[in-house]
C-alpha positions as CSV (number, residue, x, y, z in Angstrom):
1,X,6.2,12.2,5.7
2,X,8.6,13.7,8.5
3,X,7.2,17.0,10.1
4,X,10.9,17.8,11.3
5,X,11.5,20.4,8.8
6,X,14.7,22.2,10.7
7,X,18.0,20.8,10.0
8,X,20.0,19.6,13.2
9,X,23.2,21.3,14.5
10,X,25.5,22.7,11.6
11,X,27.1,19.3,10.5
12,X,23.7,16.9,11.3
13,X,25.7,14.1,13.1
14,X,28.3,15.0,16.0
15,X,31.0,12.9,14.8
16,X,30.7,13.5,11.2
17,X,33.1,16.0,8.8
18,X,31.8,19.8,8.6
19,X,30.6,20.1,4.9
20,X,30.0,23.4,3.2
21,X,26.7,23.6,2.0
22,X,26.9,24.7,-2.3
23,X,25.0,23.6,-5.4
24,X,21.6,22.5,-6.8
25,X,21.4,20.8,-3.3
26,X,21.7,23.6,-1.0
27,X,19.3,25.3,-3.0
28,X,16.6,22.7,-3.3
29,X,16.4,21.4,-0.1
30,X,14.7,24.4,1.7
31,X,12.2,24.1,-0.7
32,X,11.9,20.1,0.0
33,X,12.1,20.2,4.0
34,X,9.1,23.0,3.5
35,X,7.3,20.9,1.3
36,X,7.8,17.9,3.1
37,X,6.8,19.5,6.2
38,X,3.5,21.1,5.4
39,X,2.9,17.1,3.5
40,X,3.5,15.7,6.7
41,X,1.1,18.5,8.8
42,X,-1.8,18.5,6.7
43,X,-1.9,14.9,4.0
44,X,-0.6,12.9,7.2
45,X,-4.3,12.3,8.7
46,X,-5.2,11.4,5.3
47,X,-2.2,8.7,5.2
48,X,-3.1,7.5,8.1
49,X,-6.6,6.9,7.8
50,X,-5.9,5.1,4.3
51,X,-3.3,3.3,5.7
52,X,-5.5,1.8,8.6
53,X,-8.6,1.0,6.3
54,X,-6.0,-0.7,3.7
55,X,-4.3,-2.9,6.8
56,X,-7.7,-4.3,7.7
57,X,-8.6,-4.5,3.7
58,X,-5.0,-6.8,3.6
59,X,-6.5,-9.0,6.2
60,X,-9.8,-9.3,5.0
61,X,-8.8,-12.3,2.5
62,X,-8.1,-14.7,4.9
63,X,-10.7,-13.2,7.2
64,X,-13.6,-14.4,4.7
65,X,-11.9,-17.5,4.1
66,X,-13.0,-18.5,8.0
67,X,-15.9,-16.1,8.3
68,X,-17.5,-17.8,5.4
69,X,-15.8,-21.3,5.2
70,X,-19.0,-23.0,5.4
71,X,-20.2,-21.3,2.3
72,X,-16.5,-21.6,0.0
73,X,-16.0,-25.5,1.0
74,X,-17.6,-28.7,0.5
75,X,-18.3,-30.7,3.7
76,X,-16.7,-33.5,2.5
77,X,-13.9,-34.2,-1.2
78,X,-15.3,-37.3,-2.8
79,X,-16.0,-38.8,-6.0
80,X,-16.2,-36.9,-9.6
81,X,-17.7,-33.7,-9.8
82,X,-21.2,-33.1,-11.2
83,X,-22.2,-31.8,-14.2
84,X,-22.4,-27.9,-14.3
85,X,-25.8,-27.7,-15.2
86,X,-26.6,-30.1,-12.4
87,X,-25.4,-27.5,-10.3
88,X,-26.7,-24.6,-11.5
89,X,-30.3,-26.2,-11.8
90,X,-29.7,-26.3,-7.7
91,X,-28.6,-23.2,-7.1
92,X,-31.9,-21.6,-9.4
93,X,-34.0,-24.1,-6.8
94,X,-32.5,-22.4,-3.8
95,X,-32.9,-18.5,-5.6
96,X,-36.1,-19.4,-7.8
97,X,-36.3,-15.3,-8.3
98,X,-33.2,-15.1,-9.4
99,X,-31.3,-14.8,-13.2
100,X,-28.1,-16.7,-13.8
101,X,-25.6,-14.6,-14.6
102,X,-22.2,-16.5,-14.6
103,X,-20.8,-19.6,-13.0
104,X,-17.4,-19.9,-11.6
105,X,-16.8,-23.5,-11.6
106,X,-15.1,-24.9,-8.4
107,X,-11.0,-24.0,-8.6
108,X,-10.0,-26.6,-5.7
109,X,-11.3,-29.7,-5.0
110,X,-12.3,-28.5,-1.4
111,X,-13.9,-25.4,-2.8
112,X,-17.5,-24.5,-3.8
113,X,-19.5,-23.7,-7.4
114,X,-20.6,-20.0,-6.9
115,X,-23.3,-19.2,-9.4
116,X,-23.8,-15.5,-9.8
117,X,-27.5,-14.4,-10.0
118,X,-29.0,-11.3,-10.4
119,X,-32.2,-10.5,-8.0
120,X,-34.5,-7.9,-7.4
121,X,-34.0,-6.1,-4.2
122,X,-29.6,-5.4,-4.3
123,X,-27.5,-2.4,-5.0
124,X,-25.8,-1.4,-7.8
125,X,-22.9,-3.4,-8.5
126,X,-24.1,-6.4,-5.8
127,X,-25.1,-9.7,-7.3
128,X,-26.5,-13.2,-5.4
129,X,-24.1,-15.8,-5.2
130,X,-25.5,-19.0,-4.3
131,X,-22.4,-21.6,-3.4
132,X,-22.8,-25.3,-4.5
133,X,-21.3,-28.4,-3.5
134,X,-19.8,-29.7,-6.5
135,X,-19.8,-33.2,-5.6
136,X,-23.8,-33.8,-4.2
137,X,-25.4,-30.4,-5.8
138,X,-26.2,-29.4,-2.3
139,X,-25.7,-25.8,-2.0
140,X,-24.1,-24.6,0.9
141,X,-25.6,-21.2,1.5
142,X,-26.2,-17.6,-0.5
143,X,-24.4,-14.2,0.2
144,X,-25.0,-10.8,-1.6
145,X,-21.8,-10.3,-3.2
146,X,-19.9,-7.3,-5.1
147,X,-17.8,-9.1,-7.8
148,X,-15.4,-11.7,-6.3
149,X,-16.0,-10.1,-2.8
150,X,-17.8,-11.8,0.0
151,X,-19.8,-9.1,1.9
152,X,-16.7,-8.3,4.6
153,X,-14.0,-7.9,2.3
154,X,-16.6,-6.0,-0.2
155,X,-17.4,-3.8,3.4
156,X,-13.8,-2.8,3.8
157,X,-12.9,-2.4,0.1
158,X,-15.2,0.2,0.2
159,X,-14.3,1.6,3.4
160,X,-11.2,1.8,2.6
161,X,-11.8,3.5,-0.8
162,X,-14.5,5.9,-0.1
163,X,-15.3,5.5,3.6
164,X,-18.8,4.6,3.3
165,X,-19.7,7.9,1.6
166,X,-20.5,7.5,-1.9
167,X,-18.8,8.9,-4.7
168,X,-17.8,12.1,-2.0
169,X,-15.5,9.9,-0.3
170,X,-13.6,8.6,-2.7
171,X,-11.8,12.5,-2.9
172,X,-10.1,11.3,0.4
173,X,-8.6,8.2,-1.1
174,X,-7.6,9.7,-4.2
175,X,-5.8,12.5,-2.2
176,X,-4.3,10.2,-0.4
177,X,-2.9,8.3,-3.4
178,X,-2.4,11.6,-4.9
179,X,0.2,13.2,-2.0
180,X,1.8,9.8,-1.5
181,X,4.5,9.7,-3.6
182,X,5.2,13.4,-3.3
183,X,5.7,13.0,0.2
184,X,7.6,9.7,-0.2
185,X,10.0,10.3,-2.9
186,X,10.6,13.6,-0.8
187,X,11.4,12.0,2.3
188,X,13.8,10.2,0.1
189,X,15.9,12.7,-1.2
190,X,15.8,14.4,2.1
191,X,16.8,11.5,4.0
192,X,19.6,10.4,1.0
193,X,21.2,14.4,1.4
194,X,21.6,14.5,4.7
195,X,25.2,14.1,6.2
196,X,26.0,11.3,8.6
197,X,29.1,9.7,10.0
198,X,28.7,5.8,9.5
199,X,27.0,4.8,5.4
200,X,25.1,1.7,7.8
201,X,22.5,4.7,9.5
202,X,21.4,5.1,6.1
203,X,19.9,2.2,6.0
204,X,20.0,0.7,9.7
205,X,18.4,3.1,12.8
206,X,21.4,4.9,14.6
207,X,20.6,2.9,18.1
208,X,23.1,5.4,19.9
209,X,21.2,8.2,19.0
210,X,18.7,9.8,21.6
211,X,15.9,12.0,21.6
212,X,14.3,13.5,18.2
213,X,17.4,12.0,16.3
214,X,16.1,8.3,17.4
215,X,13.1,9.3,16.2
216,X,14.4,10.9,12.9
217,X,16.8,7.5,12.8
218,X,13.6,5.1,12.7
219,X,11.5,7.8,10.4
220,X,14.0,7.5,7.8
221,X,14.7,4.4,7.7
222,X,11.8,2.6,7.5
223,X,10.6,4.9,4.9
224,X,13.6,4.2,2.9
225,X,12.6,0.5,3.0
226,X,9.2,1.1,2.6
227,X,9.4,3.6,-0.2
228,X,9.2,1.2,-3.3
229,X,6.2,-0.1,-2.0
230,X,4.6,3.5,-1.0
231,X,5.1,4.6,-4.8
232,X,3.6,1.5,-6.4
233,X,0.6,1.5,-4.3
234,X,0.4,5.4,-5.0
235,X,0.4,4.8,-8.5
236,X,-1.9,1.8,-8.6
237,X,-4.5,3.6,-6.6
238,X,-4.4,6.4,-9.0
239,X,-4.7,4.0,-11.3
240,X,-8.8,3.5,-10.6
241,X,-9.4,7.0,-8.6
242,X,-12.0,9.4,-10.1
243,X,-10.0,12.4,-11.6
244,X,-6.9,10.8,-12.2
245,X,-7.3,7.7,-13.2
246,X,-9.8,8.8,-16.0
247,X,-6.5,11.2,-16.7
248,X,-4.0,8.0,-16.8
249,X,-7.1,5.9,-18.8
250,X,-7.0,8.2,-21.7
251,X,-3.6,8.9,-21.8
252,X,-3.1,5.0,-21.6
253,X,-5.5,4.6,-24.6
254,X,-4.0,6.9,-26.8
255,X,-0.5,5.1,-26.1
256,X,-1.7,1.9,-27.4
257,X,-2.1,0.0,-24.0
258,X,-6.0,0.1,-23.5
259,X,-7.1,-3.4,-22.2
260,X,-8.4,-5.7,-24.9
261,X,-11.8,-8.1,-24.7
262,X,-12.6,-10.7,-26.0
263,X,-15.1,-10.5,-28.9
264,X,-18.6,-12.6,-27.8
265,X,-21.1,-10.9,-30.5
266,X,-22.7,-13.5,-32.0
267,X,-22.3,-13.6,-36.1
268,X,-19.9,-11.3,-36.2
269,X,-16.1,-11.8,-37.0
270,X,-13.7,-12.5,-34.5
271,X,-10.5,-10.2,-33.9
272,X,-11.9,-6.9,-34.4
273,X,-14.4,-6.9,-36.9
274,X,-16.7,-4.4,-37.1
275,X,-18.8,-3.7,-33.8
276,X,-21.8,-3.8,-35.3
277,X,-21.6,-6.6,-37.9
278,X,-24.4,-8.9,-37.4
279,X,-27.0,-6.7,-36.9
280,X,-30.2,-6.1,-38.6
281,X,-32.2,-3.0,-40.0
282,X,-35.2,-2.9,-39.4
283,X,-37.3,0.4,-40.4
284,X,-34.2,2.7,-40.2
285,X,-33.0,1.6,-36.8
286,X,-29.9,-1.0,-35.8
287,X,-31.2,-4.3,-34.0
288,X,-29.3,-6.3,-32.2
289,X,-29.8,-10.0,-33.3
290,X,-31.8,-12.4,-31.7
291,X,-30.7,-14.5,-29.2
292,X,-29.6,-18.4,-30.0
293,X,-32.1,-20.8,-30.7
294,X,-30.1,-23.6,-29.9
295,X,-27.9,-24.2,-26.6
296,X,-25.2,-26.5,-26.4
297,X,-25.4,-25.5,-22.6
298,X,-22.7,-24.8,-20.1
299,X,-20.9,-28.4,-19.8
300,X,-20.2,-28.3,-22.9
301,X,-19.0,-24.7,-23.8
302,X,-16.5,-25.2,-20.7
303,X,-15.2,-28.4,-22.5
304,X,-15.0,-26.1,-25.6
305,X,-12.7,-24.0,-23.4
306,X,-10.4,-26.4,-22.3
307,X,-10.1,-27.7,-25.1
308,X,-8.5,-24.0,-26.6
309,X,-6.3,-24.0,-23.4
310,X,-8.6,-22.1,-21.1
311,X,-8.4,-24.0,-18.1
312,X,-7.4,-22.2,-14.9
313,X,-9.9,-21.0,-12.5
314,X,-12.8,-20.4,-14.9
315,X,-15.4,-18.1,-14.3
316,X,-18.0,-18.6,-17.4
317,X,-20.6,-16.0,-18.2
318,X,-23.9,-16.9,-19.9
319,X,-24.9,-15.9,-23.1
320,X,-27.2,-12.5,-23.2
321,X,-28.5,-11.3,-26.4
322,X,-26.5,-11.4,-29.2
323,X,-23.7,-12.8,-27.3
324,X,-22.4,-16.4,-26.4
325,X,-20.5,-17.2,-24.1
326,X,-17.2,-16.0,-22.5
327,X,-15.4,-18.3,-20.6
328,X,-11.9,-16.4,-18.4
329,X,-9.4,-17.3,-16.7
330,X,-8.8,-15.7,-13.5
331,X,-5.5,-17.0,-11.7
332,X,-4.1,-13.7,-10.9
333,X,-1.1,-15.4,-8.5
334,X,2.4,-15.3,-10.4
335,X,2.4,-16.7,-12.9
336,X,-0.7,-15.5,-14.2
337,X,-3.7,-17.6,-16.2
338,X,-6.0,-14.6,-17.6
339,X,-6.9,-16.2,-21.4
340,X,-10.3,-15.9,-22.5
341,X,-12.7,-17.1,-25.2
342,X,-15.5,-16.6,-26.5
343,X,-18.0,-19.7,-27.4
344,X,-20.7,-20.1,-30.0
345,X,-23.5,-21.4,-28.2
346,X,-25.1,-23.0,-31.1
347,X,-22.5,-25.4,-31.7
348,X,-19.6,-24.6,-29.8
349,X,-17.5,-23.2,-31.9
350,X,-14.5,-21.1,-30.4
351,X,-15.7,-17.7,-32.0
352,X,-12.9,-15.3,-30.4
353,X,-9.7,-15.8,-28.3
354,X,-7.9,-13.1,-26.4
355,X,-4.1,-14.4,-24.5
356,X,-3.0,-12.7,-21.9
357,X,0.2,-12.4,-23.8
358,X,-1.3,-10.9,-26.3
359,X,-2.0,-7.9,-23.9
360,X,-0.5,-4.8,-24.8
361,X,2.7,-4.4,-22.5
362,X,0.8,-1.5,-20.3
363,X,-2.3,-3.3,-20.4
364,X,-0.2,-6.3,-18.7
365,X,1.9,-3.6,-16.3
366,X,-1.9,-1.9,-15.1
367,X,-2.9,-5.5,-14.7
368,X,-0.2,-6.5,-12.6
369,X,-0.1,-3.1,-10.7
370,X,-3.7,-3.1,-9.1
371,X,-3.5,-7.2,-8.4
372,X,-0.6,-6.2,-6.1
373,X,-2.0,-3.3,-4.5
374,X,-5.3,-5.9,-4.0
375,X,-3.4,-8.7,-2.4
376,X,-3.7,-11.3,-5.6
377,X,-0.2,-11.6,-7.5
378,X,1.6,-13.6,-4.7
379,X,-1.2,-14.7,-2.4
380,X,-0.5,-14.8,1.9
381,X,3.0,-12.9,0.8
382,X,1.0,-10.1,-0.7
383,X,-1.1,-9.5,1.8
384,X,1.4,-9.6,4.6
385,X,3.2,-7.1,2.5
386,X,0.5,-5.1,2.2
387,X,-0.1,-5.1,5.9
388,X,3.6,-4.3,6.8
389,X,3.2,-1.3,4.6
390,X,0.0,-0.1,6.2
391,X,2.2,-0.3,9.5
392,X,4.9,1.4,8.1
393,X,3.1,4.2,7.1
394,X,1.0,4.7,10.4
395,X,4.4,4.5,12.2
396,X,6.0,6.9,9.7
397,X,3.1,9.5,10.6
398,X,3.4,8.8,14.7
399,X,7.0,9.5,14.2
400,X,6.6,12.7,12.2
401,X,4.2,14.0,14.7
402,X,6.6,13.0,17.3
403,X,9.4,15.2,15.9
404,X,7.3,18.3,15.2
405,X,6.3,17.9,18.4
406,X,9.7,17.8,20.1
407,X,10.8,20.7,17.9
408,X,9.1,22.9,20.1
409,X,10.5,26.0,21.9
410,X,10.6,24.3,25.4
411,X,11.6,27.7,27.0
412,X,8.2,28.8,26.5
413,X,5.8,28.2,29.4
414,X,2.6,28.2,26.5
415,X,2.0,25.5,24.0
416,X,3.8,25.4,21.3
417,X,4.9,23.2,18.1
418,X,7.7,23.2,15.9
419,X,8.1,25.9,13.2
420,X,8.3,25.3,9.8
421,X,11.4,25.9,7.8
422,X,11.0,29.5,6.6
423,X,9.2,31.2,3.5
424,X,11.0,31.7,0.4
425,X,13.0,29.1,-0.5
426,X,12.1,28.8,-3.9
427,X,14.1,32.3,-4.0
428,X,16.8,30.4,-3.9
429,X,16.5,28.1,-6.6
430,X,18.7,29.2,-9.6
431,X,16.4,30.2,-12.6
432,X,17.4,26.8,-14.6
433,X,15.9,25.0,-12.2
434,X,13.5,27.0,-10.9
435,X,11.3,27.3,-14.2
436,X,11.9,23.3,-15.0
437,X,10.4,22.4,-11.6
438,X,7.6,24.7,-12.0
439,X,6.6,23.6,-15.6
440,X,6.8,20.0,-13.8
441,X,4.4,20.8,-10.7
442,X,1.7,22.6,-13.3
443,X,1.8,19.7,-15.3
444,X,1.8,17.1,-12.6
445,X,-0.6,19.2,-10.9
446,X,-3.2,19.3,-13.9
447,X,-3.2,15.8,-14.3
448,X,-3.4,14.9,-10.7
449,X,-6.2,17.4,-10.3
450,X,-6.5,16.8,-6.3
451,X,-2.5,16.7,-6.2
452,X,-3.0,20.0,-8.1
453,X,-5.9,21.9,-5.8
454,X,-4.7,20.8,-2.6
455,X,-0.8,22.4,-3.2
456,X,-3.0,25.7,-4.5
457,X,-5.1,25.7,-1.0
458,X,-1.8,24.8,1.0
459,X,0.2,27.8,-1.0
460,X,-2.7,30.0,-0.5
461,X,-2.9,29.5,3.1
462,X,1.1,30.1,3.3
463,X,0.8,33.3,1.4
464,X,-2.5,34.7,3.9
465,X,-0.4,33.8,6.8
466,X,3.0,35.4,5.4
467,X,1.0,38.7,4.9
468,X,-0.4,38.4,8.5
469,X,2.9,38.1,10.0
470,X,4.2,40.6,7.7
471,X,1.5,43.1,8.9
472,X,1.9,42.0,12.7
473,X,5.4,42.3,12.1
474,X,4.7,46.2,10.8
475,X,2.8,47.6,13.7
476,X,4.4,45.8,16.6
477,X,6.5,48.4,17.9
478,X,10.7,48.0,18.3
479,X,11.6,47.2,21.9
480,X,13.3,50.4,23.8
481,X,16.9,49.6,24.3
């Protein structure tokens, strides 16, 4: 995301062979360096603010791990754990106005029971999780939650994704997800193409340089490193935006790799039967059927579970009407435990069971995508990855600034920035390539719709302010000689 857009003296690197400039190259790198530049003026705010929100997101898992310790562990590891109805009988005396929703049974010996309630009085998506001492029932305390997210990290995820502004502000996270790669992968190629002396300063900062090349030395090189990362968390954020991802949902159905469910539907087939089997007319309209009569209860639908292999981090939902129960996995560290079945809760039977492996293979690559971006696949690693990359790009934007700013004329006495590399590159683009590229960027541009309206604002702008100059340029008169 470099805002130095003009190339260095004629051969880049003092010490390095003159090259002619020829080919595809020559040609496309105008158009790149312009690109890249007006990416780096206008997207990098955007970067930075995402990149800032996602490094305290990163840190906000072991942040609620001590924020809220006295809530996820017990006060003292001892004895057999209770019975799961013992402890969800004490986490509905502790919320009496609440409904039981789900129970995610303790994963470590040191950690708590959450039941998840629903309650009158919470937003959308937020539930009331009530945290239970496995061993003595006693419950340790109650926090509104947003799925598995303790009120800070459920704070930040939304920060991060929408700033605290509603469906409006996720368009700045998308945008930044959107111009990501772009701006990566084109700081790539540009770094990659540009001549140097010694292979090592592709890779390793050029500490005898000075000035804007130190800078440029450190800009590149960190992004080099950092650009794997960059692209997966562009593409995993895309993955859930608002315009896009509903773009790379559908096409993702219609390639086979929608994510499957397990099937809960009570009298009903399991493994795709039909949705609606089980159900009863009644004067011309489809009923759903009753629920249960009989309960085997929660103890022993868990030991149902286990006994099919479903054993790793539970997280069991109750039955609702017409459905029994579904009891997940949810270890999402490598390697993963995400099996699921569905129990019968009249007499226990395993009506349904979906394997992880089963998955369709871009079912299992989404899967694995967003867990990384989260912080989830590899734990403490994860994170700090996630954080070093957050870093990265906030230094990647400092620099940028830092050589646009040192681009400027110094000769002048007023303020002044570094210019752009100048209009009409794409000129010089040979027609084979030229049409390819702009087939490409429609395409890419209509399914990344704010990728798409942003380059048409940024062109727009270009082409008001190449007629303005055009026109100053017309009636400024020639100097006498």
């Amino acid at each position: 995301m470099s805002l130095d857009v003009l190339p260095d003296a004629p051969t880049g690197d003092p010490a390095a062979p003159p090259k002619r400039p020829g080919g595809t190259w020559a040609a496309l790198r105008p158009l790149l360096l312009r690109l890249h530049f007006y990416a780096g003026l206008l997207i990098a705010p955007v970067l930075f603010l995402a990149a800032t929100t996602g490094l305290l997101y990163a840190g906000s898992w072991q942040a609620e791990k001590i924020l809220y310790s006295d809530e996820l562990t017990v006060a003292r590891v001892g004895g057999s754990a209770l019975p799961l109805s013992a402890q969800v009988g004490a986490a509905r005396a502790a919320a009496p106005g609440g409904k039981v929703l789900g129970v995610w049974p303790a994963p470590e010996e040191e950690a708590t029971t959450r039941v998840i309630m629903e309650s009158p009085g919470l937003g959308e998506g937020e539930t009331l999780t009530v945290f239970v001492d496995p061993y003595t029932a006693d419950v340790r305390g109650q926090l509104t939650t947003a799925g598995d997210a303790l009120p800070l990290r459920a704070w930040l995820s939304e920060f991060h994704s929408s700033l605290q502004l509603g469906e409006f502000g996720r368009n700045y996270s998308e945008l930044a997800a959107s111009w990501l790669w772009v701006v990566a992968l084109g700081g790539l190629a540009l770094w990659i193409g540009r001549r140097r002396s010694r292979k090592a300063h592709l890779v390793l900062p050029d500490r005898g340089a000075t000035g804007r090349r130190r800078t440029l030395s450190w800009h590149g090189t960190v992004g080099l490193w950092a650009v794997v990362g960059l692209v997966v968390l562009s593409a995993t954020g895309l993955t859930w935006s608002r315009y896009a991802g509903e773009n790379i949902g559908q096409l993702q159905d219609r390639l086979g790799g929608a994510t499957p469910s397990v099937a809960a539907a009570l009298n009903g087939a399991a493994g795709g039967a039909d949705e609606h089997a089980g159900h009863v007319m009644t004067e011309g309209m489809e009923m759903p059927p009753p629920p249960p009569t009989t309960d085997i209860g929660i103890d022993r639908a868990v030991d149902a579970a286990r006994a099919a292999g479903v054993d790793a981090s539970l997280r069991v939902t109750l039955p609702a009407q017409g459905k029994g129960y579904v009891v997940k996995e949810t270890d999402k560290q490598f390697p993963v435990h995400l099996d699921a079945v569905a129990v019968d809760p009249a007499d226990g039977r395993i009506m349904d069971e979906l394997r992880f492996a089963d998955h369709p293979l871009l079912a299992q690559l989404t899967r694995f995508g967003i867990d990384l971006h989260m912080g989830l696949t590899f734990g403490l690693a994860n994170q700090l990855a996630l954080a070093a990359l957050a870093v990265a790009v906030m230094f990647l934007v400092v620099w940028g600034y830092r050589m646009w700013w040192m681009r400027r004329p110094t000769k002048e006495r007023k303020l002044s920035v570094g210019r752009p590399q100048p209009r009409g590159a794409w000129r010089k683009l040979p027609v084979t390539l030229l049409l390819p590229s702009a087939a490409v960027t429609a395409l890419v541009g209509w399914f990344v719709p704010m990728l798409g309206i942003s380059l048409l604002v940024f062109l727009a702008g270009d082409v008001l302010l190449g007629l303005v100059a055009a026109r100053r340029r017309a009636t400024t008169p020639e100097p006498q000689v």
